[in-house]
SESELO-641977 format. One record per residue (C-alpha): residue in one letter; x, z, y. Coordinates in steps of 0.02 Angstrom, whole numbers, plus 50000, padded with zeros to 5 digits. Layout:
N
@aa: A; c1: X; c3: Z; c2: Y .
...
# end
This chain:
290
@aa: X; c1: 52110; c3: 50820; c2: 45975 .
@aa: X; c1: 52118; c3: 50755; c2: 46160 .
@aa: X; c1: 52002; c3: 50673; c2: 46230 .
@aa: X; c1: 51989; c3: 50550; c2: 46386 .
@aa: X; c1: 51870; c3: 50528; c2: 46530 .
@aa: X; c1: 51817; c3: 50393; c2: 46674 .
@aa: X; c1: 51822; c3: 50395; c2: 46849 .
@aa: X; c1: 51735; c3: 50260; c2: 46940 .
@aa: X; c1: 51750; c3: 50287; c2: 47126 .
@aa: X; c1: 51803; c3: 50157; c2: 47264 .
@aa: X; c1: 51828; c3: 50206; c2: 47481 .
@aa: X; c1: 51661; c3: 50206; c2: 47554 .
@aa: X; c1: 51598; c3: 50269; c2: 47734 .
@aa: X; c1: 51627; c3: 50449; c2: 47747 .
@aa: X; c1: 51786; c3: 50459; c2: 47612 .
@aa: X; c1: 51786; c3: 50438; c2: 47429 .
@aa: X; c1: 51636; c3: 50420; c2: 47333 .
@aa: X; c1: 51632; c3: 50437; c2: 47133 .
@aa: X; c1: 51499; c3: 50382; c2: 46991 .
@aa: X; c1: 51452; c3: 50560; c2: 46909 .
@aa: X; c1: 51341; c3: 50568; c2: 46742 .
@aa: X; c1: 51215; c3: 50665; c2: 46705 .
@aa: X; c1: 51228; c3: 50719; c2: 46516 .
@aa: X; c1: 51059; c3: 50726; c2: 46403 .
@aa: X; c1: 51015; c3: 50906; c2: 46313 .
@aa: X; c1: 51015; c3: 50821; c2: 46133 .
@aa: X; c1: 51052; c3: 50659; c2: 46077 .
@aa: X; c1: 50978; c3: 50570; c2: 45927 .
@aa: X; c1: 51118; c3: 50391; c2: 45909 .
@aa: X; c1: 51302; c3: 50386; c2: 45878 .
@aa: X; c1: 51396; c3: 50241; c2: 45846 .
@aa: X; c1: 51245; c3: 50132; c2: 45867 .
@aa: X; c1: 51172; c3: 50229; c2: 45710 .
@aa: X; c1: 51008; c3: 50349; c2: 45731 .
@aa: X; c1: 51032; c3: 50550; c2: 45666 .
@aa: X; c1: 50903; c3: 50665; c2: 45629 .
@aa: X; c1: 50869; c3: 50785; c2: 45683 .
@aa: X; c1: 50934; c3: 50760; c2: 45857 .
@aa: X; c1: 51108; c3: 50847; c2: 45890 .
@aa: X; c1: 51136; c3: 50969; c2: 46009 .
@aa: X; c1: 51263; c3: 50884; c2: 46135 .
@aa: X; c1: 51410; c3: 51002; c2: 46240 .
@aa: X; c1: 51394; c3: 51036; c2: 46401 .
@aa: X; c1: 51184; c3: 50983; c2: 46392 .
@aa: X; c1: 51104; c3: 50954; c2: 46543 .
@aa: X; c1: 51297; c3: 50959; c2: 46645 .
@aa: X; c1: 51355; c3: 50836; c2: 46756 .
@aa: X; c1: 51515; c3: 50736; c2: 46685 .
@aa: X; c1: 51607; c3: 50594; c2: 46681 .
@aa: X; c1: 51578; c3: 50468; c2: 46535 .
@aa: X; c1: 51725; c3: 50523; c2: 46394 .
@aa: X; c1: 51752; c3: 50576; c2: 46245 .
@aa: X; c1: 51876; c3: 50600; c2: 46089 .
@aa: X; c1: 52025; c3: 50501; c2: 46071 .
@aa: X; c1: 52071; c3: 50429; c2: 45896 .
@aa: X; c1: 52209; c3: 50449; c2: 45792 .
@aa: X; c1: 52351; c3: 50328; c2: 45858 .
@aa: X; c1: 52224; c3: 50279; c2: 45983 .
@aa: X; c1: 52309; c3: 50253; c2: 46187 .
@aa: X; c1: 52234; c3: 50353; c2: 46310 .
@aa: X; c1: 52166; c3: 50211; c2: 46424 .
@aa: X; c1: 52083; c3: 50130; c2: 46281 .
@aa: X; c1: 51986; c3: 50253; c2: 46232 .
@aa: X; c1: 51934; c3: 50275; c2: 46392 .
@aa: X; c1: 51865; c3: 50144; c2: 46407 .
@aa: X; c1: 51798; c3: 50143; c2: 46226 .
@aa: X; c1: 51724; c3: 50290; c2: 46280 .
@aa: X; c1: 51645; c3: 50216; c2: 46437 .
@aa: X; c1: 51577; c3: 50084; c2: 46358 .
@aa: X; c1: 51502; c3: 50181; c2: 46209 .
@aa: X; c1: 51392; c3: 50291; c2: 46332 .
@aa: X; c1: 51370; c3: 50155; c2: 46468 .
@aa: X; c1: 51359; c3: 49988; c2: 46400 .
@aa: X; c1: 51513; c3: 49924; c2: 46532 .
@aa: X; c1: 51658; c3: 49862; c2: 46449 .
@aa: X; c1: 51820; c3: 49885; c2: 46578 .
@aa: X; c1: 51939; c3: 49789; c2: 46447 .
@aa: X; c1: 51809; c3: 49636; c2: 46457 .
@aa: X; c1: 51874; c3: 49542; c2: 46626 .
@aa: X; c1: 51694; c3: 49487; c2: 46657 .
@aa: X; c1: 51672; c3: 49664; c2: 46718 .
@aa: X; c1: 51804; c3: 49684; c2: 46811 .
@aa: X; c1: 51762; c3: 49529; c2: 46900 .
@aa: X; c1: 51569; c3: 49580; c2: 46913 .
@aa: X; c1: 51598; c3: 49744; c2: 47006 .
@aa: X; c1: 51759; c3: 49692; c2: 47096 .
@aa: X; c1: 51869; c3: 49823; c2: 47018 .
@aa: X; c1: 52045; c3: 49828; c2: 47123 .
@aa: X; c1: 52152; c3: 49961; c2: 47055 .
@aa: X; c1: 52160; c3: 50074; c2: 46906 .
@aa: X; c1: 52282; c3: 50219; c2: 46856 .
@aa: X; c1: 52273; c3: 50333; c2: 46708 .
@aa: X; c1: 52345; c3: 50541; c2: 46736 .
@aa: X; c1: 52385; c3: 50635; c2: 46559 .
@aa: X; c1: 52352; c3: 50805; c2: 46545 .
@aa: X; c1: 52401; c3: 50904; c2: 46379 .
@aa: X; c1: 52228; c3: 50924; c2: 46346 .
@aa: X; c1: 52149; c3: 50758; c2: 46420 .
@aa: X; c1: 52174; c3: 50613; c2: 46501 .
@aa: X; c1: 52073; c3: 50523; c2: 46648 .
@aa: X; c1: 52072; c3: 50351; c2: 46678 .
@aa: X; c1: 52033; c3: 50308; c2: 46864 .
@aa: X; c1: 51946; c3: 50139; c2: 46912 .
@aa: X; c1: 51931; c3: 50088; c2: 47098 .
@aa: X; c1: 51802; c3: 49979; c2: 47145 .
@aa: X; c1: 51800; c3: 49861; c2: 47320 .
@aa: X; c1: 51660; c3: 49956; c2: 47403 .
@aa: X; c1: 51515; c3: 50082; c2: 47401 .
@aa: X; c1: 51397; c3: 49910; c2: 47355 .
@aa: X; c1: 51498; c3: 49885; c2: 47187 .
@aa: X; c1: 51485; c3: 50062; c2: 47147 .
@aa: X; c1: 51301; c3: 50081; c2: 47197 .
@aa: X; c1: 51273; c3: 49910; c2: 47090 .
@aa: X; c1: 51372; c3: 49999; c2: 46926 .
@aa: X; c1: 51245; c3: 50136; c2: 46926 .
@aa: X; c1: 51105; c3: 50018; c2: 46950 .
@aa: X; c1: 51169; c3: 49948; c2: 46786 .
@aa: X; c1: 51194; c3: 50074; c2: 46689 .
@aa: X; c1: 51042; c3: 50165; c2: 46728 .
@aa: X; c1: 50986; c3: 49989; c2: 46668 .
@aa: X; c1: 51061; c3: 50016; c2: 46510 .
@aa: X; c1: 51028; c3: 50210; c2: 46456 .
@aa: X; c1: 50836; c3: 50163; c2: 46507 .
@aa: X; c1: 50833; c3: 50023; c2: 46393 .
@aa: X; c1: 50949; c3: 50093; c2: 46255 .
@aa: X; c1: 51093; c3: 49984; c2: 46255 .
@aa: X; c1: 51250; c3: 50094; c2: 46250 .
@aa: X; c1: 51275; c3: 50145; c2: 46067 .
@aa: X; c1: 51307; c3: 50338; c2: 46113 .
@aa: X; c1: 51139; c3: 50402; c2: 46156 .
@aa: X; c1: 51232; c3: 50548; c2: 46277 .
@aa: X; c1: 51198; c3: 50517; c2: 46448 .
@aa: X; c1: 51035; c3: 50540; c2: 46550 .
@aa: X; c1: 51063; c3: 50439; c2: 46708 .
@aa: X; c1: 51227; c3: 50402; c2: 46823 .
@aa: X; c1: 51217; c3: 50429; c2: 47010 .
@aa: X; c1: 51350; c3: 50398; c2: 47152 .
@aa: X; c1: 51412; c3: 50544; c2: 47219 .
@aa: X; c1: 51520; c3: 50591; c2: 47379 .
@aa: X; c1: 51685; c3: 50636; c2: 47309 .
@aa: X; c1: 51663; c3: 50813; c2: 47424 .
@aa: X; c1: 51507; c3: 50838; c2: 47333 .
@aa: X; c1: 51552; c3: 50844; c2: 47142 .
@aa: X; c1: 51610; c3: 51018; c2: 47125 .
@aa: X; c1: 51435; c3: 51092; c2: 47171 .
@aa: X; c1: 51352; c3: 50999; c2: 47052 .
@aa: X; c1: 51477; c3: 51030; c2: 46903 .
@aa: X; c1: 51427; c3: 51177; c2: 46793 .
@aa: X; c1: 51267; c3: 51230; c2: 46687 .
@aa: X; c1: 51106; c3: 51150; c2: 46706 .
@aa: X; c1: 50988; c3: 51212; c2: 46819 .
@aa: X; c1: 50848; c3: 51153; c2: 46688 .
@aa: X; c1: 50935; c3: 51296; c2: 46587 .
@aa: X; c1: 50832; c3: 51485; c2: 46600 .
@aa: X; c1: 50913; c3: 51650; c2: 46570 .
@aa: X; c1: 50993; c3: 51643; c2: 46401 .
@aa: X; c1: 50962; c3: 51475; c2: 46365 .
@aa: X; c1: 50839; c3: 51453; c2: 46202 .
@aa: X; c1: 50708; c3: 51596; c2: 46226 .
@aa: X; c1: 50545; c3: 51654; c2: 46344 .
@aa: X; c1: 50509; c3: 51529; c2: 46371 .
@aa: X; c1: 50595; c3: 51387; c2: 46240 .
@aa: X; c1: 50637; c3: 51256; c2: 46361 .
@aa: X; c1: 50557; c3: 51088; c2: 46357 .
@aa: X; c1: 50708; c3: 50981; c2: 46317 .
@aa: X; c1: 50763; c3: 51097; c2: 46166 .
@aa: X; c1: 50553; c3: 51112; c2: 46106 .
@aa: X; c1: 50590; c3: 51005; c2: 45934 .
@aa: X; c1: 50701; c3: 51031; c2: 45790 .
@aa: X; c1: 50906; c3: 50988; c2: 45823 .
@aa: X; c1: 51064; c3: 51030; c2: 45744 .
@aa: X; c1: 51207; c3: 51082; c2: 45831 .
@aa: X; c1: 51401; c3: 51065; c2: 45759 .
@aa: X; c1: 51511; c3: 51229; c2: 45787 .
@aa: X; c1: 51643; c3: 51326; c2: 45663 .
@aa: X; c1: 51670; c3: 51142; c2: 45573 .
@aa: X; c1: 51494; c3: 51166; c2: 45506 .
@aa: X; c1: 51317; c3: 51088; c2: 45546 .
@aa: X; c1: 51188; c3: 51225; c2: 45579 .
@aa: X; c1: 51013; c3: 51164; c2: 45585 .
@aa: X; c1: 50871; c3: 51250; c2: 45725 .
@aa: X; c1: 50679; c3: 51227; c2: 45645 .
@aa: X; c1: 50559; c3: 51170; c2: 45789 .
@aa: X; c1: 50522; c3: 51306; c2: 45931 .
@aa: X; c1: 50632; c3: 51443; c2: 45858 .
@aa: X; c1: 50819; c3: 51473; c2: 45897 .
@aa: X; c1: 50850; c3: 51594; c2: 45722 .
@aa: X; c1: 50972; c3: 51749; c2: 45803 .
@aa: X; c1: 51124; c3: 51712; c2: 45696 .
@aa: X; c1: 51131; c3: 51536; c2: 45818 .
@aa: X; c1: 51084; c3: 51584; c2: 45974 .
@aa: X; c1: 51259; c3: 51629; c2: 46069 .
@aa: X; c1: 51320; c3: 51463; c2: 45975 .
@aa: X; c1: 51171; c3: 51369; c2: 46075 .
@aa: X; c1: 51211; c3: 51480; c2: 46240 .
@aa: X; c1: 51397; c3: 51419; c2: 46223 .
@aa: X; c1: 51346; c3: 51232; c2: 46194 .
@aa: X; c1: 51225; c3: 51235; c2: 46351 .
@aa: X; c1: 51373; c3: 51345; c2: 46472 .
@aa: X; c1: 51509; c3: 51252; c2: 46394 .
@aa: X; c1: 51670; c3: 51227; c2: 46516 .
@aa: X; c1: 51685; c3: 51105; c2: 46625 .
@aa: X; c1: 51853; c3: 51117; c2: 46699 .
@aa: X; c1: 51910; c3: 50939; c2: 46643 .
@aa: X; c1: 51776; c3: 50867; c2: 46756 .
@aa: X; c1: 51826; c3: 50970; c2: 46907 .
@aa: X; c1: 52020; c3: 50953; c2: 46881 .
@aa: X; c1: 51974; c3: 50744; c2: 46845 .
@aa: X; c1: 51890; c3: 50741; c2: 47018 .
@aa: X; c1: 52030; c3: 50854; c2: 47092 .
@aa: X; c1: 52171; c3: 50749; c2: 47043 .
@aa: X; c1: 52079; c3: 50581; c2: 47114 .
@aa: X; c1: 52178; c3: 50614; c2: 47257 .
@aa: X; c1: 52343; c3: 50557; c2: 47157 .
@aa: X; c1: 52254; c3: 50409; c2: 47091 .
@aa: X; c1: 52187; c3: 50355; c2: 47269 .
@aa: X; c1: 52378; c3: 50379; c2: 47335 .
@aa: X; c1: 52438; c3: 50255; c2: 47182 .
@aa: X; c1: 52309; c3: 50121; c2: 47231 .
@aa: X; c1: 52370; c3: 49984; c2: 47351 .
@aa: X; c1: 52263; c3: 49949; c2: 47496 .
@aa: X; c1: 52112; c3: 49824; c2: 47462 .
@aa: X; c1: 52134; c3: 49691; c2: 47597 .
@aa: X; c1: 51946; c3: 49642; c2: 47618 .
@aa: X; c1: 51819; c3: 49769; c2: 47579 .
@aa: X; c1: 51632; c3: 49713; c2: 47536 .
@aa: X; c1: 51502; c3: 49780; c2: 47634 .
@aa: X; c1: 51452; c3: 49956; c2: 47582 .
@aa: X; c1: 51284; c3: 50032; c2: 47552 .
@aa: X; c1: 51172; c3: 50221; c2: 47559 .
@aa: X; c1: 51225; c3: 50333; c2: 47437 .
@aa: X; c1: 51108; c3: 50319; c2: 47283 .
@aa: X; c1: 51087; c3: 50508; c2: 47248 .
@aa: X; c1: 50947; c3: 50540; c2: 47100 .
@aa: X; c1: 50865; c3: 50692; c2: 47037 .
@aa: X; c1: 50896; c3: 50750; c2: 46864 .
@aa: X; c1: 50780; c3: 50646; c2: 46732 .
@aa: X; c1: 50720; c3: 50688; c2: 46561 .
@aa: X; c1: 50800; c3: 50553; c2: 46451 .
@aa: X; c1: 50674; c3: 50423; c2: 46386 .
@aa: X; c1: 50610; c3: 50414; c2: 46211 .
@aa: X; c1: 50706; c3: 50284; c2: 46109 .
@aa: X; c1: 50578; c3: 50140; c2: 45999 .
@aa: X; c1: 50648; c3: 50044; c2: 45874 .
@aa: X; c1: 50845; c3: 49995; c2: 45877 .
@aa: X; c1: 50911; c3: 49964; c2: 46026 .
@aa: X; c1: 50931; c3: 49779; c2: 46099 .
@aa: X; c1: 51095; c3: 49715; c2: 46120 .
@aa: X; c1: 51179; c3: 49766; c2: 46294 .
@aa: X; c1: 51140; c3: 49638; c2: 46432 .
@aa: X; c1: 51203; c3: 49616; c2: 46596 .
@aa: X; c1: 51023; c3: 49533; c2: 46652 .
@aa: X; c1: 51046; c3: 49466; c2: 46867 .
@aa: X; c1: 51146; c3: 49613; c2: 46924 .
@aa: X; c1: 51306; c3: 49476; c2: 46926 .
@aa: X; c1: 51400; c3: 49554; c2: 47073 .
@aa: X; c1: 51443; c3: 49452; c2: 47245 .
@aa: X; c1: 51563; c3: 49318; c2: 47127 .
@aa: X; c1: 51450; c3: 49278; c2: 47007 .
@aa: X; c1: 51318; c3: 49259; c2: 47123 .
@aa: X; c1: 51385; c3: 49139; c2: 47226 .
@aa: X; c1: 51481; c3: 49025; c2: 47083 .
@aa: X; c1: 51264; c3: 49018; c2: 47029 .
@aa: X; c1: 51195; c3: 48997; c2: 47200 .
@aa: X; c1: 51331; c3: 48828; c2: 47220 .
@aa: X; c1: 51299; c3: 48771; c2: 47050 .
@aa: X; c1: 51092; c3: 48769; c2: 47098 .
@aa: X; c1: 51121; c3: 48689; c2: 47263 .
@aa: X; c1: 51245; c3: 48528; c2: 47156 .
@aa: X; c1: 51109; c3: 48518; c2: 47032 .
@aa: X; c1: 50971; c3: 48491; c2: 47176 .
@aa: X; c1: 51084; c3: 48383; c2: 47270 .
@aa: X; c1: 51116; c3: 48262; c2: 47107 .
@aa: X; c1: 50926; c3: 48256; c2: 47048 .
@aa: X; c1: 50888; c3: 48203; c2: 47236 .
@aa: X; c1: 51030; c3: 48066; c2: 47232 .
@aa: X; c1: 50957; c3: 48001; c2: 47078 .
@aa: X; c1: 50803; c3: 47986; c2: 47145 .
@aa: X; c1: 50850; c3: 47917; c2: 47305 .
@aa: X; c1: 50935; c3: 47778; c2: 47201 .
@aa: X; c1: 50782; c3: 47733; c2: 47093 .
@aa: X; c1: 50684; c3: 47717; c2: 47253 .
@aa: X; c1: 50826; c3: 47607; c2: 47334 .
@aa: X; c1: 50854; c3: 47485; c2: 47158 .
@aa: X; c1: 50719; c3: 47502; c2: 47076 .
@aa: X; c1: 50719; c3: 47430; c2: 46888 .
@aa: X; c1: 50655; c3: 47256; c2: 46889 .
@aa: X; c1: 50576; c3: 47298; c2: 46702 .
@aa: X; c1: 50442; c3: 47419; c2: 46753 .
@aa: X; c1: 50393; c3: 47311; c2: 46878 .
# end
């Protein structure tokens, strides 16, 4: 089954600049729903972008951005978003195998602010796939080196010593069977299936990021472009522990330069009127309280 993939990227000083993931080793909620034991995810520990499977009879660009929102917590069909981090153009490429859905934002500030956000998210929880580790902005030039097995990952992958990230029990899906690994102890039937999981291919992710090129050429020229912003560039994380069920996705102040100003004028009318009104009751004041 094909799948399909994000690109987030916008124009920023220096050339293009994308949002790359970071994915986790195991993951332990799907769908909103927790698993146990955790499941071994593909490609663990490998920079992506957010994607996955599409459904039967399901279009390309919406699942996407199904996708996208499953392991972010940012909807791109809810116009809210769009509007929040100033999203100008967007153009989806098929491939036989996959398809990438490209989504220009304004400037390097809107992109910046989207991984702010999500990083917001995965930290508390929110997106209902439990898949990536962090996001971080990354100079379009820069992708390719960073594409590929985990450095995290020692010779061999599951042996002398076990790494950290793999230390508890998981299950991993291969051969259209589950096959469970007891804590601390990879049995050797399993171990080139959890070598291939943790190497797995990534040359969707580096033909996505070659082919932004096309969608950059298809995107009209942004008139006004917001002020841009330093690269946020982070260093690989562990992800965090989840507690309890997780909250309901919020957008919390990170409203983007439109919101922000439609609340900053509201604020200002509301202090203006409470100050008329009080002007008033000191000009006429009521001849009852007197």
């Amino acid at each position: 089954m094909p799948n399909a993939y994000v690109v987030a990227w916008c124009n920023g000083a220096g050339g293009r600049h994308v949002l790359l993931a970071t994915k986790r080793f195991t993951g332990s909620r799907f769908n909103g729903a927790p698993v146990a034991p955790s499941v071994l995810l593909h490609g663990a520990g490998q920079a992506c972008f957010p994607g996955g499977r599409i459904n039967v009879g399901e279009a390309a660009q919406a699942a996407a951005e199904r996708e996208f929102l499953e392991e972010t917590g940012i909807d791109w069909a809810n116009p809210l978003a769009v509007a929040t981090y100033h999203v100008t153009h967007t153009h989806l490429i098929n491939r036989a195998a996959f398809s990438t859905l490209y989504v220009q934002l304004a400037a390097l500030a809107d992109l910046n602010q989207l991984a702010v956000d999500i990083n917001a998210n995965i930290g508390g929880n929110t997106p209902l796939d439990q898949e990536q580790a962090q996001v971080q902005v990354v100079a379009e030039a820069g992708v390719a080196v960073l594409l590929g097995p985990s450095p995290l990952i020692p010779a061999g992958g599951w042996h002398a010593p076990r790494m950290p990230q793999l230390a508890g029990a998981f299950q991993l899906h291969q051969g259209h069977a589950w096959h469970q690994i007891p804590a601390g102890f990879v049995p050797p039937p399993l171990r080139v299936m959890v070598a291939n999981e943790l190497n797995a291919a990534f040359n969707w992710h580096a033909t996505s990021v070659g082919d932004l090129h096309l969608a950059a050429a298809a995107a009209p020229v942004v008139p006004v472009v917001l002020a841009g912003g330093p690269v946020a560039i982070l260093p690989p994380i562990l992800p965090p522990p989840m507690v309890g069920a997780p909250p309901p996705v919020a957008h919390g102040w990170n409203l983007g330069y439109a919101r922000q100003n439609m609340v900053l004028m509201t604020m200002i009318i509301a202090v203006g009127l409470a100050a008329a009104f009080r002007m008033y009751q000191l000009l006429y004041p009521d001849p009852s309280q007197k």
